[in-house]
C-alpha positions in Angstrom: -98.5 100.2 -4.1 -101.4 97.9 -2.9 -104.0 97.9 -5.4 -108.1 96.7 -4.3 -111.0 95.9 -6.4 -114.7 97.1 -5.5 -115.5 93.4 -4.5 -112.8 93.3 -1.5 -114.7 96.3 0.4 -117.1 96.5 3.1 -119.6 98.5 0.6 -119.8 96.1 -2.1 -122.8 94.0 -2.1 -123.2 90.7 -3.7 -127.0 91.1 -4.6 -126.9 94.9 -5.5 -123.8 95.2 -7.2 -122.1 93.5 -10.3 -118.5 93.2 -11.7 -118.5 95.7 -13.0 -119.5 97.9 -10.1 -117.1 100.8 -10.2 -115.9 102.5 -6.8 -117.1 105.9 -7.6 -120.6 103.8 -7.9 -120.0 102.4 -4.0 -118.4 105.8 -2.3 -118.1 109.9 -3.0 -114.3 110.6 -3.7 -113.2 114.2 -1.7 -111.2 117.1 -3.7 -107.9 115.1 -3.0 -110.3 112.6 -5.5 -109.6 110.3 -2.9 -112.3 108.7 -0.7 -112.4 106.5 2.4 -113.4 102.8 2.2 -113.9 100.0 4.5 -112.2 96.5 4.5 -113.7 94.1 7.6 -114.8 97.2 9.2 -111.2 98.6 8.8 -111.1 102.6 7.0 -108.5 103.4 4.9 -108.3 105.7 1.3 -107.9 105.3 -1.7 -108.0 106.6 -5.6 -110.5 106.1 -8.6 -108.1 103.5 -9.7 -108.2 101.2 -6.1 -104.9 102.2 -5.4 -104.6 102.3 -1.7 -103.4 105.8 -0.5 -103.9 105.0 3.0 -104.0 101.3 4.6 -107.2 99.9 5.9 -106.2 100.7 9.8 -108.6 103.1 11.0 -112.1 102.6 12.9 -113.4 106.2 10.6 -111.9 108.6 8.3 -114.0 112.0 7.7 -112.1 115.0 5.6 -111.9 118.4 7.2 -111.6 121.5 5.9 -107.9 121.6 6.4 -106.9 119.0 3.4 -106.6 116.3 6.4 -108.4 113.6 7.6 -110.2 113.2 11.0 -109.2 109.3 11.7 -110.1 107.2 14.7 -107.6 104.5 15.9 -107.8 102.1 19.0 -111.0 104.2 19.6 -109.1 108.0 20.2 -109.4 110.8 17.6 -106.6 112.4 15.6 -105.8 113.9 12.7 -103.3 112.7 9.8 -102.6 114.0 6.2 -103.3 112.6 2.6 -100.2 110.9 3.2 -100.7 109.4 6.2 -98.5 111.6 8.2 -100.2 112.4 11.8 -100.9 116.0 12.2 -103.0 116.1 15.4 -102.3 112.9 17.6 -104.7 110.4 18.6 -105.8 111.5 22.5 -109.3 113.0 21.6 -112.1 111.2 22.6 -114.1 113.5 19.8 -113.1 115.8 16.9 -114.4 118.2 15.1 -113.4 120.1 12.1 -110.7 123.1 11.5 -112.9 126.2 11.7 -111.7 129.8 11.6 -108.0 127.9 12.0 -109.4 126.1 15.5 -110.8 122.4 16.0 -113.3 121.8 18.7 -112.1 118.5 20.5 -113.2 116.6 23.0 -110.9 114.8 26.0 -111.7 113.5 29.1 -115.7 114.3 29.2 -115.1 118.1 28.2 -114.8 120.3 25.2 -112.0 122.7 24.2 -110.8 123.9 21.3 -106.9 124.2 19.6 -104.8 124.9 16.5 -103.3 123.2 14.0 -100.2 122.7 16.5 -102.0 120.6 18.8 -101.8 123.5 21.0 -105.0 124.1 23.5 -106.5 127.8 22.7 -109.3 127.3 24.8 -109.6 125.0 27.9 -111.3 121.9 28.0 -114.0 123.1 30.5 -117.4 122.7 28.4 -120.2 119.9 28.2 -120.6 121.1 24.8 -120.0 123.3 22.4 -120.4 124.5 18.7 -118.1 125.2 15.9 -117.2 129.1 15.8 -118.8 130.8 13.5 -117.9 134.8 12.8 -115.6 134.4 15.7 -118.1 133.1 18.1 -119.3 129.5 19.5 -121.9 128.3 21.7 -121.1 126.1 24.6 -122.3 124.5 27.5 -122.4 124.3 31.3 -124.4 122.7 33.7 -127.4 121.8 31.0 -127.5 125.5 30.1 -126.1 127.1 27.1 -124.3 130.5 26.6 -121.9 132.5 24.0 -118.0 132.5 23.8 -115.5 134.9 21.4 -112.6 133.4 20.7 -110.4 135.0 23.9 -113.0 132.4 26.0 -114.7 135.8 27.2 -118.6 134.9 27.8 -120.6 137.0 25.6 -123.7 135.5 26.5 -124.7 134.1 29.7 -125.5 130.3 30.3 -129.8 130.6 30.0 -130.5 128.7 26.7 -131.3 124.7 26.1 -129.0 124.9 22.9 -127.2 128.3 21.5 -125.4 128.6 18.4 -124.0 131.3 16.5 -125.4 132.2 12.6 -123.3 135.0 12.3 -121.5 138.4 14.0 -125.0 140.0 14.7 -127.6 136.8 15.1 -127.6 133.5 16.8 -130.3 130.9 16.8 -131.5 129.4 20.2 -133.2 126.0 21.1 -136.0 125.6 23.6 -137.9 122.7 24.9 -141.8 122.6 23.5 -144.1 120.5 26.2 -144.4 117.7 23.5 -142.6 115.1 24.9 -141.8 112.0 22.4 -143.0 108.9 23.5 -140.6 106.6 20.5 -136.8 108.8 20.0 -135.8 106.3 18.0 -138.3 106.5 15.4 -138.2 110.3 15.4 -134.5 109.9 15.5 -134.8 109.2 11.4 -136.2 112.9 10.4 -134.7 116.0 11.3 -136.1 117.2 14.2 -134.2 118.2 17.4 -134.8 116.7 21.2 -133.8 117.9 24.5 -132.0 115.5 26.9 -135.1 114.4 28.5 -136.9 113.6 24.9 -138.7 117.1 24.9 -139.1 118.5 20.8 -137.4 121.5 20.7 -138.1 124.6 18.7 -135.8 127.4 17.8 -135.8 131.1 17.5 -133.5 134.0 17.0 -131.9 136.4 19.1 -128.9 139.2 19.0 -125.3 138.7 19.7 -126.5 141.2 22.1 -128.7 138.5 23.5 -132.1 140.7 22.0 -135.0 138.4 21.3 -136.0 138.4 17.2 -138.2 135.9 16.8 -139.8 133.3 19.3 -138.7 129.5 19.3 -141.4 128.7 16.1 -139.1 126.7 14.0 -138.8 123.4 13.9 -134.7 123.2 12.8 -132.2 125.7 14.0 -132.4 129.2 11.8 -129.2 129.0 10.4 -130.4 130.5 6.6 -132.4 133.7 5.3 -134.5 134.2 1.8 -134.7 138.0 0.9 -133.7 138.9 4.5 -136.2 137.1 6.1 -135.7 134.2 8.2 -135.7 130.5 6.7 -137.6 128.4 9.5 -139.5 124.6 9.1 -142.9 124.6 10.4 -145.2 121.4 10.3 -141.8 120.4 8.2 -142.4 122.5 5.7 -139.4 124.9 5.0 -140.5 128.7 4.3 -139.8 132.0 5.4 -141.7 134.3 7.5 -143.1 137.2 4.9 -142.7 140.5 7.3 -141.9 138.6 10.2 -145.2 137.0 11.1 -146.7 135.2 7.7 -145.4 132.0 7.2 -145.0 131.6 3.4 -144.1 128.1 2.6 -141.0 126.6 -0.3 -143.4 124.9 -3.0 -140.4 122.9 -4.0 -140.5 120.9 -1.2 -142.9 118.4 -0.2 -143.4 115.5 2.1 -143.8 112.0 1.3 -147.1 110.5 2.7 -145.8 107.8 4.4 -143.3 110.2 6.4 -146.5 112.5 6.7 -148.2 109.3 8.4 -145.8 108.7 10.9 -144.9 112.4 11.8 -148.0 112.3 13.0 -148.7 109.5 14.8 -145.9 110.8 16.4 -147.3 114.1 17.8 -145.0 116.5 15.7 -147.1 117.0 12.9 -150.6 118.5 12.9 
């Protein structure tokens, strides 16, 4: 078995680290206490010890849920085992992660989803779509967003700028603001959300039953509750709406000033 020191990767650095840099100091080792690591831009895995598990032959390695890893080779997706076995094969232009037993995956421009047989459960007909949450996913046609169950039955129709699911009763939905940001890029570094022509979106809540909850007044998608209210970011500041209308704000968390300065130079913060 090949066996690697921290100096031979990608993530050791000659003016930050020392010899005796360890590897759980340069990378996060998974549940398999394994962890990915890069050798001239080349991915492969290994253990605490620098024993290599897999060889250094991929472009990415991510862990799924399934005990696998999502790998991309000659620059198609696929999934192989710990032991370097392939479990899905490498045709995807995209993966995604085993969710309720089904992987979203892209091919040829569109989204579909299929097992852990490689077999397609639903067609690749989608511009986009979500991971399925409480047996529902939101995809998306023509620029417009709508709800799926797993049969590929529409639940709701194609209306929304961005649709996801939160659970069997609630999903969260995106819509543009008429702040339009001049500098992405910048605001690409914070979590905030833009639609495809650089409008800030804001998200609200509705019903699997497509009832409106609450209006598009958070900042991040409201995926989260505290004491059955609705966790939304306003003026990023994380809180929760006492009542449904007062927003009380998370003391714990605060913003740096320098972030602060440029949030709003950028329009997003007031």
């Amino acid at each position: 078995m090949t066996k690697i020191s921290p100096k031979d990767t990608d993530q050791f650095d000659d003016f930050v680290h020392k010899e005796t840099t360890t590897f759980e100091e340069l990378t996060v080792f998974d549940r398999n206490n394994l962890a990915p690591i890069s050798i001239d831009n080349q991915f492969g895995l290994i253990d605490k010890e620098g024993n290599v598990i897999i060889p250094f032959e991929y472009q990415k390695l991510v862990l799924t849920t399934v005990n696998a890893y999502s790998a991309q080779k000659e620059n198609k997706w696929g999934i192989i085992t710990k032991s370097n076995q392939i479990l899905i094969p490498f045709e995807y232009d995209l993966t995604s992660d085993f969710i309720e037993n089904i992987c979203a995956v892209k091919k040829d421009g569109k989204w579909g989803f299929i097992d852990l047989l490689n077999q397609v459960v639903i067609p690749f007909e989608y511009d986009g779509c979500t991971d399925f949450r409480a047996g529902l996913a939101g995809v998306e046609k023509e620029g417009k967003w709508g709800m799926i169950d797993k049969n590929n039955q529409l639940i709701i129709a194609y209306q929304y700028e961005y649709l996801t699911p939160v659970d069997q009763n609630f999903a969260t939905f995106g819509e543009a603001t008429s702040l339009k940001i001049e500098r992405p890029d910048i605001l690409a570094y914070f979590p905030y959300f833009l639609s495809k022509e650089n409008y800030l979106m804001h998200f609200g809540l509705i019903s699997t039953k497509n009832e409106q909850i609450l209006n598009p007044i958070s900042e991040l998608p409201i995926l989260e509750s505290f004491e059955n209210q609705a966790v939304i970011r306003q003026n990023y500041q994380l809180g929760y709406l006492k009542d449904g209308k007062d927003f009380v704000k998370f003391e714990q968390f605060t913003i740096d000033p320098y972030e602060e300065k440029i949030l709003t130079q950028l329009g997003v913060m007031k």
